[in-house]
N, C-alpha and C positions, 0 to 999 in steps of 0.2 A: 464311450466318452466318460469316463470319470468326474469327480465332484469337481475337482480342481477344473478343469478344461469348460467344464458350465459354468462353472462362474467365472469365468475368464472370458465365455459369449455374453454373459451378463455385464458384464464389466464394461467390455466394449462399446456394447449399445447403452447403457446409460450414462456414460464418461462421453461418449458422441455428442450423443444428443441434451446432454447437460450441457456442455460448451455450448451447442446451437442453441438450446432455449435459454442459455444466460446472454447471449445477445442482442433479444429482442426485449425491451422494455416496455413495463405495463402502464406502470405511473412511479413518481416521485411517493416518497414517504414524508407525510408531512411532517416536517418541523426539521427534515434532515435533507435538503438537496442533493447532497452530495449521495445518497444513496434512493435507492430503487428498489420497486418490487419487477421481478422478471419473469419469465416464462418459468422458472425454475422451479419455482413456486408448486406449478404442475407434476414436476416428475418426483421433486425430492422424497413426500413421503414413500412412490412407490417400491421403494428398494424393503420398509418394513413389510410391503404382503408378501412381496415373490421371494427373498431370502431367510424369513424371518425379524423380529424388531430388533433382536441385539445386532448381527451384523447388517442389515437395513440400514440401519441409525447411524452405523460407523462408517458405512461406506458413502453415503449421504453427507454425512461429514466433511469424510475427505477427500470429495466431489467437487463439493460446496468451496471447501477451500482453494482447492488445486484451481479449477474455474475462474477462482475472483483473482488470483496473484495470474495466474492468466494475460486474462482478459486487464488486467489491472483496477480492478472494482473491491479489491480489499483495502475497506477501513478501517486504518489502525488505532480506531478509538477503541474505548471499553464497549460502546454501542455496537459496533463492527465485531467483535470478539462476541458479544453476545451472539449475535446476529447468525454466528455461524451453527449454533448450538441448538438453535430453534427448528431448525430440519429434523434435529435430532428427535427431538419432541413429537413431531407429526409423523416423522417415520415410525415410533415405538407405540404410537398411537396405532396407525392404520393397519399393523402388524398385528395386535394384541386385541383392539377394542370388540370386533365380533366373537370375543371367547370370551373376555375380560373386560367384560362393561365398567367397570372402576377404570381401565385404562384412559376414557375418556371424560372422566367425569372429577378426579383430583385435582387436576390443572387447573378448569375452570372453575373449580369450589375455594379451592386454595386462594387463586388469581382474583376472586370477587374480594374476598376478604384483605389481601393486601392492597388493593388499589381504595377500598373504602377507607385503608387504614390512613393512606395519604390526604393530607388538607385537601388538597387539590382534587383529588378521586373523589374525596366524600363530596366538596362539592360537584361535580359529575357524576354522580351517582349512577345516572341510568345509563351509562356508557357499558360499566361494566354486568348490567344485566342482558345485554347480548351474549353473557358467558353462559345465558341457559341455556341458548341455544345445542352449543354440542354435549351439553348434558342431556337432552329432551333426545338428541341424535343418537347421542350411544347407546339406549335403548334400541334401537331401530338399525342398528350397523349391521345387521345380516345382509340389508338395504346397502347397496355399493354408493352409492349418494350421499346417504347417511351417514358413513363409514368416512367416507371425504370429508364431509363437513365437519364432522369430529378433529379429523386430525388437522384440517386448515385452522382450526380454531384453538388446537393447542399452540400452534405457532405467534398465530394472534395475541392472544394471552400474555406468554412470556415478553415479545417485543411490545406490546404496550406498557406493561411493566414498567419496562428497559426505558422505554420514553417518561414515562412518569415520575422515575425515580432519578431519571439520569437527564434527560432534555428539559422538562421542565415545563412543558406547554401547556398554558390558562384554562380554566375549567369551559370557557365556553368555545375553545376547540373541541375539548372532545367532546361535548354535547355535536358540536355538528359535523364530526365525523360519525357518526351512528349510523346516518344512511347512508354513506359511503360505503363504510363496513360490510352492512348487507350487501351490497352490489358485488363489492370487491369478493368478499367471502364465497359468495355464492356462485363466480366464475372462476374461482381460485378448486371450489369443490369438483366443480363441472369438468375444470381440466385434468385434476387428479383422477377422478373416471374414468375421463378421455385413454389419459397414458395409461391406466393401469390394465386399460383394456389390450390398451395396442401393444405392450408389452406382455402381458398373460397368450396373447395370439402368440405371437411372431415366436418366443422361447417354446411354446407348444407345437409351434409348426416345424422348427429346427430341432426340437428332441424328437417328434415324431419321423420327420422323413431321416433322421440318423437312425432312429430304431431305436432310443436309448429311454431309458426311465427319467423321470426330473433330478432325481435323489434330494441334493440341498437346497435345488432350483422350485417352488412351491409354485406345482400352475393348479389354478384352479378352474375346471371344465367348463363351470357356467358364465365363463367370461374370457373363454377358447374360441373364439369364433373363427377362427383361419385354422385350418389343417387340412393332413394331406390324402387326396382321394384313394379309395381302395378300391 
């Protein structure tokens, strides 16, 4: 089995199961009805661990995309365009951040500093110190949790951004969104573990019972837990 033909089993199962998890809905994104946070949430970074972050990010991308015009969940606002870019983020995060601790840690350094720069940020101040969190995390990404949190939290980042500079929403929203954040974040990390597990198995069980090497395909053993008996 060649490079091309694995990543064409890869493709498969994440372009599947991307369709299925953009149908299930988590919650509303405040201040924008019309749009949603989805199960997708889950799977997008993990195309940066198992292919690498450059094409991770791109194939994520064009996932993300293909999915919404789909399903019909593409918004053709500038928020909606953003919106698709932000996978990108958290893929190139989850790919990178266990080698290259700065992968997780400029978004959220960068992103404190421009949302203080807004009236509205600065009044919300503590909103964007949630962004130490995946800085405190990329430390620790050798931790697959860790590693998650980081990357859900670059996607964070950018889309609050996007809402500050572009929605508009009063300082004492996003004061209380803060604890939402947590909750939301932290099952957002939990599911990227979930998948990246079940995906790391299932490609290691189908290279192994074929006999084939990974080559482009990056499985990583300590998160191989299906394979095939000898």
């Amino acid at each position: 089995m060649n490079d091309k033909l694995k990543l064409g089993v890869f493709l498969v199962l994440f372009s599947a199961l991307s369709l299925l998890f953009y149908s299930v809905n988590l919650s509303y994104i405040w201040g924008s009805q019309a749009q949603s946070f989805t199960m997708f949430q889950f799977i997008g970074p993990v195309g940066g661990g198992i292919l690498g972050p450059g094409i991770g990010a791109a194939i994520a991308v064009a996932v993300d995309f293909a999915a919404k015009i789909l399903l019909g969940k593409m918004s053709w606002d500038l928020v909606g365009f953003i919106r698709l870019f932000i996978v990108a983020a958290a893929a190139l995060c989850f790919g990178m951040v266990r080698e290259k601790k700065w992968a997780g840690i400029i978004i959220p350094i960068a992103g404190m500093a421009l949302f203080w720069a807004n009236p509205v940020g600065a009044e919300a101040w503590g909103y964007a110190l949630l962004w130490l969190i995946p800085v405190a995390a990329s430390f620790f990404a050798s931790n697959l949790f860790a590693r998650s949190l980081a990357s859900t939290f670059q996607a964070h980042v950018i889309g609050s951004l996007a809402f500050l500079y572009l929605v508009g929403l009063p300082a004492a929203a996003w004061w209380a969104l803060i604890p939402l954040v947590l909750v939301e974040r932290t099952l957002f990390a939990a599911g990227i573990s979930v998948t990246y597990v079940f995906f790391n198995s299932m490609l290691n069980y189908i290279m192994e019972r074929l006999n084939v090497r990974a080559g482009l395909v990056r499985i990583d053993p300590a998160y191989a837990y299906l394979k095939v008996e000898k």
